[in-house]
N, C-alpha and C positions, 0 to 999 in steps of 0.2 A: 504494500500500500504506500505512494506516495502522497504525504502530506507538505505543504505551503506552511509554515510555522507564523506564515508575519503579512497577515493579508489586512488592506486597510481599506474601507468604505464610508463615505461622505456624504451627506446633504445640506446644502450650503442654503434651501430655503427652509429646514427644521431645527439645522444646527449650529453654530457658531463655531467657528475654528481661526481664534486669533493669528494665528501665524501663518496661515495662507495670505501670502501679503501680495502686489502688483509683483515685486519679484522672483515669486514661483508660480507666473501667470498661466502656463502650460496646462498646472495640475491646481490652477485657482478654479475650479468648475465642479461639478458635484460627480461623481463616483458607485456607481450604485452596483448591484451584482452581475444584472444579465449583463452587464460590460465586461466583466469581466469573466464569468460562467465559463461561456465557451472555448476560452482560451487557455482556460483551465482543463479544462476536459481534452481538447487536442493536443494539449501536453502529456495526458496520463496523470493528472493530479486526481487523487479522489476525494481531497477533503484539504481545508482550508482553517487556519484559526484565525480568527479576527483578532487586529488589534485595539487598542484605544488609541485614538489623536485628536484626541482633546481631555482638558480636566473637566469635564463636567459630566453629570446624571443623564442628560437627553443626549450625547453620544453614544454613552453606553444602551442606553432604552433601545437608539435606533439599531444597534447591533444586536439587543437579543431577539429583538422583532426580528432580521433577517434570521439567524437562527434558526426562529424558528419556524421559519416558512420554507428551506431548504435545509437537506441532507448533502449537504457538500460541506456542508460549516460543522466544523467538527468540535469547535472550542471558540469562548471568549474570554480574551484577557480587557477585563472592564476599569473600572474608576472608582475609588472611594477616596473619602476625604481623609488622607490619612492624616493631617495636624491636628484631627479631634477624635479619638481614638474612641469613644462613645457615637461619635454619627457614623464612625469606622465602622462599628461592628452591627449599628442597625442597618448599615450599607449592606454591608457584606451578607448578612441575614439576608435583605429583599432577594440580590442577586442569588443566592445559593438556592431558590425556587427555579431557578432555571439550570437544565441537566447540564446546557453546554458551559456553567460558567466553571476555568480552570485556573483564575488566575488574575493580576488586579497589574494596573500600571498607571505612572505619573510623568508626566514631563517636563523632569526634572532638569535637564537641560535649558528649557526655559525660566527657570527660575533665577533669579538676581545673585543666591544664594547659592555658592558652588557647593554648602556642605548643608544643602536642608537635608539629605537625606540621613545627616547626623544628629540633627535636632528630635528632642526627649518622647514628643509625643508622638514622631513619626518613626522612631524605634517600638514604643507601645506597640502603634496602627500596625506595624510589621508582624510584630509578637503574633496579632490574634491570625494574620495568613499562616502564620507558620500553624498556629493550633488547628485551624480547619483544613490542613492539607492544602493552601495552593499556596503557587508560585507570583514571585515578581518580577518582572520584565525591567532591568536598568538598563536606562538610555546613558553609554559612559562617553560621552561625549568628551568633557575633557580627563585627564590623568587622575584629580582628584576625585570626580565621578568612581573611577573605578577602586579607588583606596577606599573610598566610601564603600563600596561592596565589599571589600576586602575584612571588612570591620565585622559589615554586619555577618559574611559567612562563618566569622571564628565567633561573636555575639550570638546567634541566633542560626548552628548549626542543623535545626530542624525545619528552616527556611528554605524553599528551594531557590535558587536567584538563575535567571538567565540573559543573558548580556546581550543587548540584542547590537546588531552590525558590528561584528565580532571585537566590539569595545572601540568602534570608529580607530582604527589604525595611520599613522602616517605615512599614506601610502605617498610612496616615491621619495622617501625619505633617503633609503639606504641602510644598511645595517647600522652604521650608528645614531642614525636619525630614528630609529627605533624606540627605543626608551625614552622615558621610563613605559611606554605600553608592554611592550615585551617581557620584561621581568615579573609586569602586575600580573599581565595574561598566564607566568606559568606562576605566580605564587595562589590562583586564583582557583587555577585547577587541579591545585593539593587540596580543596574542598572538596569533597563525592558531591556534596548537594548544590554545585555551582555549575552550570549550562551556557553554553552560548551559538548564539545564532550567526550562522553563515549566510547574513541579510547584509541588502541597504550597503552592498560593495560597489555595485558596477556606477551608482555616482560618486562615488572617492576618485582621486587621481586626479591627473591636468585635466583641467577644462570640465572638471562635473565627471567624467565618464572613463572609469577604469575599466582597463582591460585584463583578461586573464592571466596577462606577465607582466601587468603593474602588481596585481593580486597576489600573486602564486606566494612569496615570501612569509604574505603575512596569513595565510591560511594554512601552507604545512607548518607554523609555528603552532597557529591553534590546533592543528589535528595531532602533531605531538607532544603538547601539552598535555591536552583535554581525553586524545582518543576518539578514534570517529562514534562511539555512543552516548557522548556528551555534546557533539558537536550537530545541531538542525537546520535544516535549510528553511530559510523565508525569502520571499520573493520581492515584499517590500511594495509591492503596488498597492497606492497608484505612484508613489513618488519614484519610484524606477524609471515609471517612463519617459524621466528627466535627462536619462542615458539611451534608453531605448524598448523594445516594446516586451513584453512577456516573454516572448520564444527568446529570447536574446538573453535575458536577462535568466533565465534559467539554463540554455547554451553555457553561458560562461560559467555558470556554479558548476555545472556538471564538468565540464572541462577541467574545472580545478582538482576535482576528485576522484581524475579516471584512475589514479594509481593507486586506487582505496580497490581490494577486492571486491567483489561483486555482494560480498555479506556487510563489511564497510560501509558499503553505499547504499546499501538497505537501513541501516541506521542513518545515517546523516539525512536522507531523506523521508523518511517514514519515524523506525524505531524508538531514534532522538528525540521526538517532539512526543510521543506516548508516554517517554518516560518523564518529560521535562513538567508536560500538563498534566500526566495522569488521563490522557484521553478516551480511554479504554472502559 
């Protein structure tokens, strides 16, 4: 079974998404499933997890609503208010009526605050994911982002954490343009309960759009780090198609991991993400 670990869907007249700004005018428009459905399917994907992008309630609503009107959607990673760790858990409560929810995200990259995810209440708000079994999705955008996870997998080792665009890398950096990502990615993956998403690569590199040997460097880093069954693939639409279109952008995942056995690749594309959601 191949699973999409990082699928993202939009309505730009029910939902608000501050960061869609004139400068990502491409993918400023709304996003909905049959856009992408098919293209999914002529891929061999069987199943998709949505993600969250945006901090608010009626983002996530609009995702379990698709959910729940398609079997291709296999999981959602939703939204709670984690700096108030009692609206956390009546959150978490609403959504856990729904079978596909697996897992909760912030975008914390947007935040002013490079270390909110250090802040007391938003350690609580993590506590009660880790109590009901799911996972959280870190956008480690910058270096400190991922020290931050770092914290909480040795804090809060019944936490599952998974690092979505495989902790944004400096691509075309060069070996020593590496670090500190490098050293975090493997101290990150001495945690069992730490995951990361082989997403949200092909716009790295010059000009928005990395290619498979811009890539290559910083993904066999994570694959022996991590191990191809910690490591899941997501496709990252719609904001991929800032680089180019679905087939492409999963062309070049797959390209990255032909040298994985064919049991390998069964994880990184399927496996990985059952174990990261609990999809199953």
């Amino acid at each position: 079974m191949t699973v999409d670990a990082h699928l993202h869907l939009w309505d730009l007249d029910r939902v608000a998404y501050p960061w869609l700004t004139d400068a990502l005018a491409p993918i400023n428009r709304t996003f909905a499933l049959p856009e992408i459905e098919p293209q999914l399917r002529q891929e061999g994907v069987d199943g998709a997890v949505l993600v969250q992008a945006a901090n608010s309630l009626e983002d996530s609503e609009a995702m379990f609503a698709v959910a729940a009107s398609s079997s291709l959607i296999a999981g959602v990673v939703a939204w709670v208010d984690l700096l108030d760790p009692a609206t956390a858990a009546t959150q978490l409560d609403a959504w856990s009526a729904h079978p596909g929810f697996v897992g909760v995200r912030h975008l914390i990259h947007d935040e002013p605050d490079a270390d909110w995810l250090a802040r007391d209440a938003v350690q609580h708000s993590l506590a009660l994911l880790a109590d009901r079994d799911l996972a959280f999705d870190v956008i480690g955008v910058l270096p400190r982002h991922l020290e931050h996870a770092l914290s909480l997998a040795e804090s809060l080792p019944g936490l599952r954490l998974v690092i979505d665009h495989l902790g944004t890398p400096p691509v075309g950096a060069g070996d020593q343009g590496a670090e500190p990502w490098a050293s975090l990615i493997t101290r990150l993956a001495a945690h069992p309960s730490v995951f990361v998403k082989l997403s949200g690569l092909t716009t790295l590199g010059a000009a928005g759009r990395g290619t498979a040997d811009d890539l290559r460097p910083y993904v066999e880093h994570v694959l022996d780090a991590f191990g191809p069954g910690r490591v899941l693939f997501g496709g990252d639409w719609p904001v991929s198609t800032l680089a180019g279109p679905y087939a492409e952008t999963l062309r070049v995942s797959r390209e990255l991991v032909a040298g994985l056995s064919a049991d390998e690749r069964a994880d990184v594309f399927g496996r990985a993400a059952d174990r990261a959601y609990h999809l199953s």
